[in-house]
C-alpha positions in Angstrom: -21.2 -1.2 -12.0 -17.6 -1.5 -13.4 -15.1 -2.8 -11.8 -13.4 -1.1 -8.9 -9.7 -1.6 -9.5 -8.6 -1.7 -13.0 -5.6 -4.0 -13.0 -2.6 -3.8 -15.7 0.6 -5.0 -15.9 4.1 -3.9 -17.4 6.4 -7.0 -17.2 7.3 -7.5 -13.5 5.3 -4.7 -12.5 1.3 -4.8 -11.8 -0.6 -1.3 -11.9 -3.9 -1.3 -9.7 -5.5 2.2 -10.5 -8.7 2.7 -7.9 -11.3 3.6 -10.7 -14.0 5.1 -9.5 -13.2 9.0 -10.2 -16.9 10.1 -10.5 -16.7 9.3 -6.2 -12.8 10.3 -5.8 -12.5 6.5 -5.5 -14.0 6.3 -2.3 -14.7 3.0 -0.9 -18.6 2.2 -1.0 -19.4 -1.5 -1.0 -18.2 -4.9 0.0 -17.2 -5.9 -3.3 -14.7 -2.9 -3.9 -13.1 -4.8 -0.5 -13.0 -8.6 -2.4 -11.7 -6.8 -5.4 -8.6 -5.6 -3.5 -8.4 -8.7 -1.5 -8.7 -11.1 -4.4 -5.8 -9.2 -6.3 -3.5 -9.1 -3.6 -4.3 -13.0 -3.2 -3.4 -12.9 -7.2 0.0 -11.3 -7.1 1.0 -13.4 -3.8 0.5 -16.6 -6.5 2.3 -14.8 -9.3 6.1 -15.4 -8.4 7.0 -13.2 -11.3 5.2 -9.9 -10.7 8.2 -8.4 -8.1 6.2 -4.7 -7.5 2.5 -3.7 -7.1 1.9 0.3 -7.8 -1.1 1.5 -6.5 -2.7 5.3 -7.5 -6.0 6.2 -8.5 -8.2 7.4 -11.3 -8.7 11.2 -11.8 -8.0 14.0 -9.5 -8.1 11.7 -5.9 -6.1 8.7 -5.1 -8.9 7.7 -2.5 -11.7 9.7 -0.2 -12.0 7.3 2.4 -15.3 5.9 2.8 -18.5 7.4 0.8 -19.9 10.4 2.8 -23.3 9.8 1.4 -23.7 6.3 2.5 -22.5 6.9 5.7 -25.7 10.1 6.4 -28.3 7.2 4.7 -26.5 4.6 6.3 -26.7 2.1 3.1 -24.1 0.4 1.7 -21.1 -0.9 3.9 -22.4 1.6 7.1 -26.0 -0.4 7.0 -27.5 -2.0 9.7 -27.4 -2.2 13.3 -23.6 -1.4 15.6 -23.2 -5.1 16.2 -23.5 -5.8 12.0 -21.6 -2.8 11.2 -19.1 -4.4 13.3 -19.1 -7.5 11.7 -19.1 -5.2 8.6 -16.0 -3.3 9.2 -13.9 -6.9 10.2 -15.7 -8.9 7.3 -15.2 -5.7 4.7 -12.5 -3.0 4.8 -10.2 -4.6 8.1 -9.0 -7.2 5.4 -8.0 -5.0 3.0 -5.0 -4.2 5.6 -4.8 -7.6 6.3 -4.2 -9.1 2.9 -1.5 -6.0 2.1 0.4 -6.6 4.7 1.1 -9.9 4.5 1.6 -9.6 0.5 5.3 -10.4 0.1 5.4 -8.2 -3.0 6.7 -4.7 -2.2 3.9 -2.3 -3.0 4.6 1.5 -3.7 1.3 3.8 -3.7 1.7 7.0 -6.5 -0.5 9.6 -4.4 -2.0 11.2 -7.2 -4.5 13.7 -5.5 -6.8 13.5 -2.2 -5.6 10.6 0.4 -8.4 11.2 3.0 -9.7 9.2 6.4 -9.5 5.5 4.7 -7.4 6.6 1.8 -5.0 8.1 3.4 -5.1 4.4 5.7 -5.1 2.8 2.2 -1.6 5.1 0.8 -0.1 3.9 4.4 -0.2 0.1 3.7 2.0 0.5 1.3 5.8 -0.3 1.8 6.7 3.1 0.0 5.0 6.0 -1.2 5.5 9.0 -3.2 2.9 11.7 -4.3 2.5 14.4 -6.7 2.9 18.1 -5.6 -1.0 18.4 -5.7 -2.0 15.7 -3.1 -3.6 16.0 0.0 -3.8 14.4 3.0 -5.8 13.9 6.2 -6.6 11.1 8.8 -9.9 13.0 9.2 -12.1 10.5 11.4 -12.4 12.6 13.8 -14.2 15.2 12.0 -17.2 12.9 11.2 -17.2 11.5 14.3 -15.9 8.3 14.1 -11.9 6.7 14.8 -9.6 5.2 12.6 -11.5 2.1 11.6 -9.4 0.1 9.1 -6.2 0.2 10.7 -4.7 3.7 10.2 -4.1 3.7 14.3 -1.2 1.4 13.9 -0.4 2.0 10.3 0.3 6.2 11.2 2.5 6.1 13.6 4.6 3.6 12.4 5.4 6.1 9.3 5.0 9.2 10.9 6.2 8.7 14.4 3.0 9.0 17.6 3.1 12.9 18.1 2.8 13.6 14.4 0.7 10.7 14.4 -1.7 12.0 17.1 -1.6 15.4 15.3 -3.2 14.1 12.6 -5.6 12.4 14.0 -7.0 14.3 16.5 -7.1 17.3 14.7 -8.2 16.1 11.2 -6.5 18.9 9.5 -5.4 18.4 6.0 -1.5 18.2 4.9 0.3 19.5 1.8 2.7 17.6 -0.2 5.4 19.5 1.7 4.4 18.8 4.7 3.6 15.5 3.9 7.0 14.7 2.4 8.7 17.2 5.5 6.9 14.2 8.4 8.3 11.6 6.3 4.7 10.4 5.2 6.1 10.5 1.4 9.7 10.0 0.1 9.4 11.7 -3.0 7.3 14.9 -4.5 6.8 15.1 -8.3 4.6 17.1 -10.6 1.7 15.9 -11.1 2.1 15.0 -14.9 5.5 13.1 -13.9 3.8 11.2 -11.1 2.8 7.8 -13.1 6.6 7.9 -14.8 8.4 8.1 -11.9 6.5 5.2 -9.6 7.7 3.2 -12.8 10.9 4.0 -12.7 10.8 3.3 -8.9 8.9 -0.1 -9.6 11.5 -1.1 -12.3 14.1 -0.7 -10.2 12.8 -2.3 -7.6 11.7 -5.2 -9.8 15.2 -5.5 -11.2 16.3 -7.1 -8.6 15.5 -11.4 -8.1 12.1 -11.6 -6.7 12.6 -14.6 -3.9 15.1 -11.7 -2.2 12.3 -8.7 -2.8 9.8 -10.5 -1.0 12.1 -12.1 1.8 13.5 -8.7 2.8 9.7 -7.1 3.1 9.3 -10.1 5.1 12.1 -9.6 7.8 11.1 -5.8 7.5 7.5 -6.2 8.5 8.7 -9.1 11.3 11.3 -6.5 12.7 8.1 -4.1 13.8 7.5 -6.4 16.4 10.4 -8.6 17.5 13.1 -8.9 19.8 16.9 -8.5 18.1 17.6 -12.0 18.8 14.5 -13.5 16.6 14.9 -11.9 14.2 18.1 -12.3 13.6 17.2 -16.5 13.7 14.8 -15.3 11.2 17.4 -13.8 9.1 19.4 -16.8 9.0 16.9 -19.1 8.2 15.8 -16.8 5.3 19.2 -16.3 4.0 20.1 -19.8 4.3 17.2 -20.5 1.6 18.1 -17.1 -0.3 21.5 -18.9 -0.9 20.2 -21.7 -2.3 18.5 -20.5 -5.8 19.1 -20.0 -8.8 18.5 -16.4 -8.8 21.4 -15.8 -6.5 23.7 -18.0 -7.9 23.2 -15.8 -11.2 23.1 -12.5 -9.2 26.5 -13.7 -8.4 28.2 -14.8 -11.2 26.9 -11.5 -13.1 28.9 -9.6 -10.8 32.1 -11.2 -10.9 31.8 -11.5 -15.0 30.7 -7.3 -15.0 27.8 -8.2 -16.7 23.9 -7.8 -16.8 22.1 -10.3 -14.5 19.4 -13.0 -16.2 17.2 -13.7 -13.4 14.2 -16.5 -14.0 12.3 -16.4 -10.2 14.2 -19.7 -10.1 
């Protein structure tokens, strides 16, 4: 079977496209897990890849889980509830894991269907913007199951607890509009601009020195859960060594000299 995320790069800026379109890129075996896992453990050892856009093959960004393993029970949704346990931590719980604790800011180009574990999948990402033609549901609920990969702390956090709890409990699908109206998206485009514009968005992102990228997604995924006061010892400690390389010594001198900044990840 081919590989499950085709990986490409465009200077500072890595592509993962979810390539499975014959299944809407649904995720159906442990390996399509390690695949994402082992990349994100790539970039976080790649100082100078700044950005990581994520979107998918064909018409769907993701489906979520494969609705035909789950009926047979095969695949990742084998075996009995205490080794589909073990399944879910071992398997798709460290795809959430590995992203967010990836320093690298990651911005997911919703092209199509973001459903039940796609739709958790789009949310692990620091930003995301979707074509006019996407969809999206935290749909759990209509199988039967819950939110098993994260999406119960990643939703609200984006969407705020009553739209949140909307979602969930209900299943029900959103629009683009709608999706961009709750603040799920930042940005609609049409669907044939989609790929163009997360570039331009990654570029820009990437333009600035990497050390400062990752540091800032750093204090910004820290601030979720801590008190003022830490943080802001955090802060200090981060700028302190922000101050201290290369990077912004250049950042700096560009300014003053109204000039285009060099940066080397230095």
């Amino acid at each position: 079977m081919a590989d499950f995320l085709l990986k490409t790069r465009d200077g500072p800026v890595a592509v993962w496209t979810l390539n499975r379109p014959e299944s809407r890129n649904a995720f159906s075996t442990p390996e399509d897990m390690f695949e994402i896992e082992d990349a994100c453990e790539e970039v976080r050892a790649d100082p100078s890849i700044h950005v990581v856009v994520l979107t998918g093959a064909g018409a769907s960004f993701c489906a979520g889980g494969d609705i035909k393993a789950m009926q047979n029970r095969t695949g990742i949704f084998e075996g009995s509830p205490y080794r589909l346990r073990n399944r879910y931590r071992d398997g798709i719980q460290r795809i959430p894991t590995a992203l967010y604790e990836l320093e690298t800011p990651v911005i997911a180009a919703v092209n199509g269907h973001a459903i039940g574990a796609g739709l958790d999948f789009a949310c692990m990402a620091d930003i995301r913007i979707a074509s006019t033609t996407a969809t999206f549901a935290e749909s759990f609920v209509k199988l039967g199951i819950v939110p098993g990969d994260g999406g119960a702390w990643l939703l609200p956090r984006i969407v705020g607890m009553p739209r949140a709890s909307h979602m969930a409990l209900t299943g029900d699908a959103l629009n683009a509009q709608t999706a961009l109206d709750w603040t799920l998206v930042t940005q609609l485009t049409a669907p044939e601009d989609l790929m163009s514009t997360a570039m331009a968005l990654a570029h820009r992102v990437a333009s600035s020195p990497g050390h400062a990228l990752r540091l800032t997604k750093r204090l910004l995924r820290e601030g979720q859960h801590m008190r003022l006061g830490p943080l802001l010892e955090l802060s200090a400690a981060y700028q302190a060594l922000a101050h201290h390389t290369n990077d912004h010594a250049e950042a700096v001198a560009a300014m003053i000299e109204k000039r285009p900044a060099v940066f080397t990840d230095s």
